[in-house]
N, CA and C of each residue as an Amber inpcrd file, in Angstrom:
protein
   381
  21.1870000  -9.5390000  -2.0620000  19.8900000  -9.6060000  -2.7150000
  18.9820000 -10.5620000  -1.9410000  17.7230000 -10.5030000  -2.0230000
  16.8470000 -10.9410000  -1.2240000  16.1580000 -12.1420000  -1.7170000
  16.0460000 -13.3930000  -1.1710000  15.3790000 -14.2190000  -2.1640000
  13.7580000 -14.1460000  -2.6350000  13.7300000 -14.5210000  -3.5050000
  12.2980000 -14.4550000  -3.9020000  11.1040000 -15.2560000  -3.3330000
   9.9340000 -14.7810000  -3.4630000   9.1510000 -16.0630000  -2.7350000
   8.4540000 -16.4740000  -3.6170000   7.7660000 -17.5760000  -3.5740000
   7.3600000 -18.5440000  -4.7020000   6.2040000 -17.5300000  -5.3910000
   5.4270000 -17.8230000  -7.3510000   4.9340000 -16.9920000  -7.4090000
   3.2710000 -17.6780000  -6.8350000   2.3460000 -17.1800000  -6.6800000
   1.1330000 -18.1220000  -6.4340000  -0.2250000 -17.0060000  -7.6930000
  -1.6170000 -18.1020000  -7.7230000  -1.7390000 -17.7550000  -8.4260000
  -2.8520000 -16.1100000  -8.0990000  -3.4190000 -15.6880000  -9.8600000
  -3.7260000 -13.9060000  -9.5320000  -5.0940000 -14.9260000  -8.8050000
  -5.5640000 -13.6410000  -7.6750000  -7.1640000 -13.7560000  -7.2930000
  -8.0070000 -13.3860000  -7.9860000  -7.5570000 -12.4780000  -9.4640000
  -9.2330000 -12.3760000 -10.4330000  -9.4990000 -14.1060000 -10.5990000
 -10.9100000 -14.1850000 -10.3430000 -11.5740000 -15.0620000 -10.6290000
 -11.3110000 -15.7300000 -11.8990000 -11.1550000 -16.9880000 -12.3380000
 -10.7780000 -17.9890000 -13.2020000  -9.8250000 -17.5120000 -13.7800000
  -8.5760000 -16.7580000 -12.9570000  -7.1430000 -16.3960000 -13.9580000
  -6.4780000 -17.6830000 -13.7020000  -5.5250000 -18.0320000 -14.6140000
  -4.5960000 -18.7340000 -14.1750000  -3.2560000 -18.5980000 -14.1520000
  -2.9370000 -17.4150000 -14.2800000  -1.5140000 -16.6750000 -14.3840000
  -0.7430000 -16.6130000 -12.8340000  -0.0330000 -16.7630000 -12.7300000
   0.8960000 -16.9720000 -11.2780000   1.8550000 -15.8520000 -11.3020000
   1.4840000 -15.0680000 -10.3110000   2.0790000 -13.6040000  -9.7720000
   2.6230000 -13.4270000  -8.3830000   4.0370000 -12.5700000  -8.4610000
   4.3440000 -12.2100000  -7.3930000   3.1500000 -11.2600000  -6.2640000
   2.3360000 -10.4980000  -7.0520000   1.5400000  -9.8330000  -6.6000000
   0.3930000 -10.1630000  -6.2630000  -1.2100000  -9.6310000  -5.6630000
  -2.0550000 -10.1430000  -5.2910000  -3.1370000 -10.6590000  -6.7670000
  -2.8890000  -9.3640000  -7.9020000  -3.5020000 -10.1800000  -9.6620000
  -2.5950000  -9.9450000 -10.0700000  -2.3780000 -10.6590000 -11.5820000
  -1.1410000 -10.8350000 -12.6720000  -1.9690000  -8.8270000 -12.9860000
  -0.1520000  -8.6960000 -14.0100000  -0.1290000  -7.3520000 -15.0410000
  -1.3730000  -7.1090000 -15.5090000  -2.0880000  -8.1250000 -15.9480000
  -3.1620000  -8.5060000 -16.7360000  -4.4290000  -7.8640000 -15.6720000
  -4.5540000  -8.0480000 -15.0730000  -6.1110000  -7.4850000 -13.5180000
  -5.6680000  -6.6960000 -13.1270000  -4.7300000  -6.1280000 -12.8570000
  -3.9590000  -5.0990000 -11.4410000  -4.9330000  -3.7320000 -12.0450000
  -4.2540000  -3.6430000 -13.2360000  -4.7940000  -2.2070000 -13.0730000
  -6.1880000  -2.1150000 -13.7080000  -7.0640000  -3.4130000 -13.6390000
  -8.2040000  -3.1790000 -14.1450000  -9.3190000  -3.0560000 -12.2640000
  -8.4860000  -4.0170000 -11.3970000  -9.1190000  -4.1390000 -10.4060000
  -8.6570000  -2.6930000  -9.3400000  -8.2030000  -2.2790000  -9.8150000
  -7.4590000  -0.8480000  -9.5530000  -8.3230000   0.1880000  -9.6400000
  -9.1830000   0.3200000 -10.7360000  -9.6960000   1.0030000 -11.1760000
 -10.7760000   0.4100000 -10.7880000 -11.2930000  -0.1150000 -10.9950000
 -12.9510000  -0.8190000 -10.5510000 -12.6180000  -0.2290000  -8.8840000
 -11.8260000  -0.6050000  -7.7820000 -12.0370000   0.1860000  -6.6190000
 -11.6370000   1.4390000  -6.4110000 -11.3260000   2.1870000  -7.5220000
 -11.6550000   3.4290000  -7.8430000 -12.9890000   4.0000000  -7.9920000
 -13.3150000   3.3810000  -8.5170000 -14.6050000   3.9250000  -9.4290000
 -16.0710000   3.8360000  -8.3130000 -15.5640000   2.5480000  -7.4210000
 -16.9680000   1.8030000  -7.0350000 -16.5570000   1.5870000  -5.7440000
 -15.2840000   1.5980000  -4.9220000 -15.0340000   0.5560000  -3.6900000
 -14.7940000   2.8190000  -2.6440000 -13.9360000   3.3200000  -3.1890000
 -13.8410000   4.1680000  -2.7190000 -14.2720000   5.3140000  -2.4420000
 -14.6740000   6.1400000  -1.5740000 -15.2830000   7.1940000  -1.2500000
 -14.5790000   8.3800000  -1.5710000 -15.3050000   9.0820000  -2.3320000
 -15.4010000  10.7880000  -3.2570000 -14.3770000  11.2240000  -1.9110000
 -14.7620000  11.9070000  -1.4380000 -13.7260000  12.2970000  -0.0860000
 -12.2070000  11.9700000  -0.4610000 -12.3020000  10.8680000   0.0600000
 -10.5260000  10.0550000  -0.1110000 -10.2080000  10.4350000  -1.1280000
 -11.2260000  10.1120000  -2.3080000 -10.6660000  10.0850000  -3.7560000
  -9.9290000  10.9950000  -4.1560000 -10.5250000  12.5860000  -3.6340000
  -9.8670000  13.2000000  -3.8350000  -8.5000000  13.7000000  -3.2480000
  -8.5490000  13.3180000  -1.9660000  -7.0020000  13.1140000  -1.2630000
  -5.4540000  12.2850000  -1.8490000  -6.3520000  11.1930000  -2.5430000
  -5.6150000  10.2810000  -3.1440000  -5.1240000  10.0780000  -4.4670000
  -5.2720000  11.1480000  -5.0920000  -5.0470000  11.4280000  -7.0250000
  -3.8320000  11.0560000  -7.3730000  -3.4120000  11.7230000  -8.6570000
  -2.1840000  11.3700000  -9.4840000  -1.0490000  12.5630000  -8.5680000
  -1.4140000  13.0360000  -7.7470000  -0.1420000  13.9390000  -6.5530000
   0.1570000  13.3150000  -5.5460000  -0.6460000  12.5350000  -5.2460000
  -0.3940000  11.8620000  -4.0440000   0.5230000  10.4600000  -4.6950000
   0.5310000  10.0280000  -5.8910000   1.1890000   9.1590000  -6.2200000
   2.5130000   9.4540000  -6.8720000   2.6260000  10.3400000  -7.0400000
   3.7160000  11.0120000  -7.6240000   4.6310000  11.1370000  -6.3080000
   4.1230000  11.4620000  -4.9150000   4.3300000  12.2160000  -4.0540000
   5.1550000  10.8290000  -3.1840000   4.0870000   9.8260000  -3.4090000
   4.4350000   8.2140000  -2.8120000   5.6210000   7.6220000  -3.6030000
   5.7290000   7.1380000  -4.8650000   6.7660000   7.2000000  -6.0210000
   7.8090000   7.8280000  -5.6330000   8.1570000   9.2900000  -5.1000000
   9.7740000   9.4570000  -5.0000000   9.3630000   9.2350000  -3.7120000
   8.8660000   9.3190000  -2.5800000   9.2070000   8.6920000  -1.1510000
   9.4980000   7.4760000  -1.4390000   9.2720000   6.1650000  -2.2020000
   9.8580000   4.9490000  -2.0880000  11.0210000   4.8730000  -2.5050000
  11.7500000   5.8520000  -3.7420000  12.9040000   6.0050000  -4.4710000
  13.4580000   6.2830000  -3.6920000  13.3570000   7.4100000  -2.4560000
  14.6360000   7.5810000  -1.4320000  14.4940000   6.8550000  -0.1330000
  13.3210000   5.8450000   0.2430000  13.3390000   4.7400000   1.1690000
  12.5740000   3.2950000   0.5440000  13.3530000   2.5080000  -0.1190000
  13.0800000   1.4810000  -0.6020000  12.7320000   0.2260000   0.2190000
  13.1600000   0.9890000   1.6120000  13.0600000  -0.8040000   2.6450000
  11.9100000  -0.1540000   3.9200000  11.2340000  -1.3400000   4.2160000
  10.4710000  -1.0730000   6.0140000  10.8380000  -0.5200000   6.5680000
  10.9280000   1.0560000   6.9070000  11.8720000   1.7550000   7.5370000
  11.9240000   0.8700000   9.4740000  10.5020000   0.8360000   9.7040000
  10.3240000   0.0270000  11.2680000  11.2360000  -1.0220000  11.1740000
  11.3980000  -2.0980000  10.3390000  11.9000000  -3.3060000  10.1570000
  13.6890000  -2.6710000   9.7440000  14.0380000  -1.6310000   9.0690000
  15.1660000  -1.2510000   8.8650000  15.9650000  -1.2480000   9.9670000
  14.9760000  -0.1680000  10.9450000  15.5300000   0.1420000  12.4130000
  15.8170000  -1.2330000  13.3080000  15.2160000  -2.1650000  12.7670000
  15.7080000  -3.4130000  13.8780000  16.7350000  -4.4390000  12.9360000
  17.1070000  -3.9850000  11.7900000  18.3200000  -4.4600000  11.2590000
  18.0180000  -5.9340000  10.2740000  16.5110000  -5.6490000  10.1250000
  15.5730000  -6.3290000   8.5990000  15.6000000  -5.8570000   7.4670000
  15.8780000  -6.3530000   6.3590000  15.8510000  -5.5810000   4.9110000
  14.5070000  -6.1420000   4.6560000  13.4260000  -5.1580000   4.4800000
  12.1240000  -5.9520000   3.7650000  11.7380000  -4.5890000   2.8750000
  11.7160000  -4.9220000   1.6890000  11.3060000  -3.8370000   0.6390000
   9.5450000  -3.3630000   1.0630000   9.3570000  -1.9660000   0.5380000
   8.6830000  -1.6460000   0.6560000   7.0670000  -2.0550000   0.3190000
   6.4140000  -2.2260000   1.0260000   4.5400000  -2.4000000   0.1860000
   3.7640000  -1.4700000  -0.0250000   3.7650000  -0.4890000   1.5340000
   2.9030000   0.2660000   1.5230000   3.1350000   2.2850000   2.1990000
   3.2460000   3.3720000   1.5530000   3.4280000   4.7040000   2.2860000
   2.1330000   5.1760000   3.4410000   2.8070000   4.7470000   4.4960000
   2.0190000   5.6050000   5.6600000   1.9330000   6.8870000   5.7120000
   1.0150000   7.9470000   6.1900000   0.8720000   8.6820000   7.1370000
   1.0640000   9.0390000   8.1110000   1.8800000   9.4040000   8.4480000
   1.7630000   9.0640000  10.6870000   0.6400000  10.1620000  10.8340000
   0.2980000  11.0990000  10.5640000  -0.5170000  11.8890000  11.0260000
  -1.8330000  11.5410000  10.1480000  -2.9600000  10.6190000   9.6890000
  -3.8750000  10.4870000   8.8950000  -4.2830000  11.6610000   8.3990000
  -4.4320000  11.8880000   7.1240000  -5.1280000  13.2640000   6.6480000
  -6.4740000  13.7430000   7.1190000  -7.3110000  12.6760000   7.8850000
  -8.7620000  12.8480000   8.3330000  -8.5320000  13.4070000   9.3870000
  -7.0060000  13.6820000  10.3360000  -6.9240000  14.1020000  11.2810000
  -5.8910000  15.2360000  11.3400000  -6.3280000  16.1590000   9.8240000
  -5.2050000  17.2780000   9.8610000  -3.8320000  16.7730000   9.1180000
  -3.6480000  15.7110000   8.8600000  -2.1450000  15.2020000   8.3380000
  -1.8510000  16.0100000   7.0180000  -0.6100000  15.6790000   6.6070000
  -0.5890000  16.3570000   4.7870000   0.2950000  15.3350000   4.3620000
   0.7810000  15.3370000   3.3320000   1.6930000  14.3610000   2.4070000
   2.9790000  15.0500000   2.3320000   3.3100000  15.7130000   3.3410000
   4.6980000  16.5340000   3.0160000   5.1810000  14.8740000   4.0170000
   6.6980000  15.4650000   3.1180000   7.5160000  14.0740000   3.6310000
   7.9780000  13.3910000   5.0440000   7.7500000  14.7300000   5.7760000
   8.0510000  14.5490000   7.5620000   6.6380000  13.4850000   7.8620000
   5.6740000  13.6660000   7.5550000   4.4990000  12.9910000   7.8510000
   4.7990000  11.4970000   7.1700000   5.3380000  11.2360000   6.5300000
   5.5020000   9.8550000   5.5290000   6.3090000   8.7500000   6.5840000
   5.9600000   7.2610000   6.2070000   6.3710000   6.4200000   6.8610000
   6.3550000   4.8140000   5.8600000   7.5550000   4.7510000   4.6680000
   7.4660000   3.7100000   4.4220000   7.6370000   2.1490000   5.2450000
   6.3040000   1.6000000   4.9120000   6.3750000  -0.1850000   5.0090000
   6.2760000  -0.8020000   4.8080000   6.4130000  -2.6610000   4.9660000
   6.2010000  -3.5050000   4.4790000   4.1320000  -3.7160000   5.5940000
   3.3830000  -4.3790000   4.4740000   2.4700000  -5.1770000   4.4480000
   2.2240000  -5.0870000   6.2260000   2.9510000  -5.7860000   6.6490000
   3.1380000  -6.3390000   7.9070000   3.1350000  -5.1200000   9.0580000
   3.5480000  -4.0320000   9.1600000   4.0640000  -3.3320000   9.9960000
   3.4030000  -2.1510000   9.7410000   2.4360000  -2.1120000   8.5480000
   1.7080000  -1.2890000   8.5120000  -0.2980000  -1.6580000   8.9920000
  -0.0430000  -3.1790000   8.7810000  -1.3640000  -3.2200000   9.2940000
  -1.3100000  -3.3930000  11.0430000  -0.1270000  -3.5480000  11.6010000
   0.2540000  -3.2800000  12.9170000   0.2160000  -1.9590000  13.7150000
   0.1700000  -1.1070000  13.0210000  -0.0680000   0.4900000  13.4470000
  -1.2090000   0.2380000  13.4010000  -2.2330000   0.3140000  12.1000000
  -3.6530000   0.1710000  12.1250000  -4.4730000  -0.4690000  13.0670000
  -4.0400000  -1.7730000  13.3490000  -4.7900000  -2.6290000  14.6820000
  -4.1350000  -1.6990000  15.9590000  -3.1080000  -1.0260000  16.0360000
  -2.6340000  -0.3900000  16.8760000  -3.9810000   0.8780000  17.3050000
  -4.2930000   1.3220000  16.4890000  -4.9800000   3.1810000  16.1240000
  -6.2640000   1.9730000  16.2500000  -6.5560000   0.9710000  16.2400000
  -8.1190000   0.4110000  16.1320000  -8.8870000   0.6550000  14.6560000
  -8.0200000   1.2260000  13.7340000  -8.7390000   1.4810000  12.3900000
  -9.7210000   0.4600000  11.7640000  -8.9040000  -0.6450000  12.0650000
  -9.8200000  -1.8640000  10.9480000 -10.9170000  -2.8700000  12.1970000
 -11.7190000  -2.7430000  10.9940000 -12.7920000  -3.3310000  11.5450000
 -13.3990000  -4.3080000  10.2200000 -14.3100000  -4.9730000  10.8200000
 -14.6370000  -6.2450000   9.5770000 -15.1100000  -5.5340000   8.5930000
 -16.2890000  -4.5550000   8.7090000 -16.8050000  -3.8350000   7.5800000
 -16.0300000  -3.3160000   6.9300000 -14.9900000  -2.4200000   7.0430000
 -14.1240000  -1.7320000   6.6680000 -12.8600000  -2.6110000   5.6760000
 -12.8380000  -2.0440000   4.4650000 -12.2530000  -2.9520000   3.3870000
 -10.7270000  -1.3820000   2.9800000  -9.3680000  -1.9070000   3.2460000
  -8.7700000  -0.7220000   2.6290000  -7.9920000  -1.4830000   1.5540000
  -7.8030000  -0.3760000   0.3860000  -6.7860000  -1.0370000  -0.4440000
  -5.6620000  -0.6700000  -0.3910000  -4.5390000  -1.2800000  -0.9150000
  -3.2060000  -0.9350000  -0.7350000  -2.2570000  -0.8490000  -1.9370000
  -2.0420000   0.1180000  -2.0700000  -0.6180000  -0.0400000  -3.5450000
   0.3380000  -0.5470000  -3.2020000   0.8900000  -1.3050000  -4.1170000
   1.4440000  -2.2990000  -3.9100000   2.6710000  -1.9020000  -4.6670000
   3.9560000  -1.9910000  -4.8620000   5.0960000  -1.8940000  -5.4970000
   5.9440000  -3.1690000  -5.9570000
């Protein structure tokens, strides 16, 4: 088993609840929805529904760890389901295209592909 890391506290503004995650139970799925509603673009949105999460959900059930970090003999549980093929570039969500990771190794592809840039804000589900 993996040790835990300390909890620190949520980033909604004047919470004071201390979470493993980036907000306590309490914000997650309110700030969830607010960059639903307001942060994300119609386009994506619709790429990204209740199939695509369903679709992400059993890909983590049958790869629970960094698969990149697996291959070099790291156990780091999962953060985030890649794409290897981006859907803006023809990709689909069938499972050959899928690439679970941790946090780390997925924003490393991205600076890899040049995706992020300062303007550019992505969110991430988090498990």
């Amino acid at each position: 088993m993996l040790p835990r890391l300390p909890k620190k506290p949520c980033k909604y503004p004047g919470c004071p609840n201390l979470t493993e995650k980036t907000y306590c139970e309490e914000h997650e799925t309110e700030m969830n929805r607010a960059y639903e509603k307001y942060g994300r673009d119609k386009a994506v949105r619709r790429k990204y529904g209740r199939a695509w999460k369903r679709i992400r959900d059993k890909y983590v059930s049958q790869h629970p760890f960094c698969e990149r970090c697996f291959e070099k003999g790291i156990v780091v549980p999962v953060d985030e389901v890649h794409h290897i093929k981006p859907l803006s570039e023809g990709g689909t969500h069938d499972q050959g295209n899928l690439i679970a990771l941790c946090k780390s190794c997925h924003a490393k592809i991205h600076a890899e592909r040049g995706d992020y840039q300062e303007s550019k804000k992505y969110h991430v589900y988090k498990y």
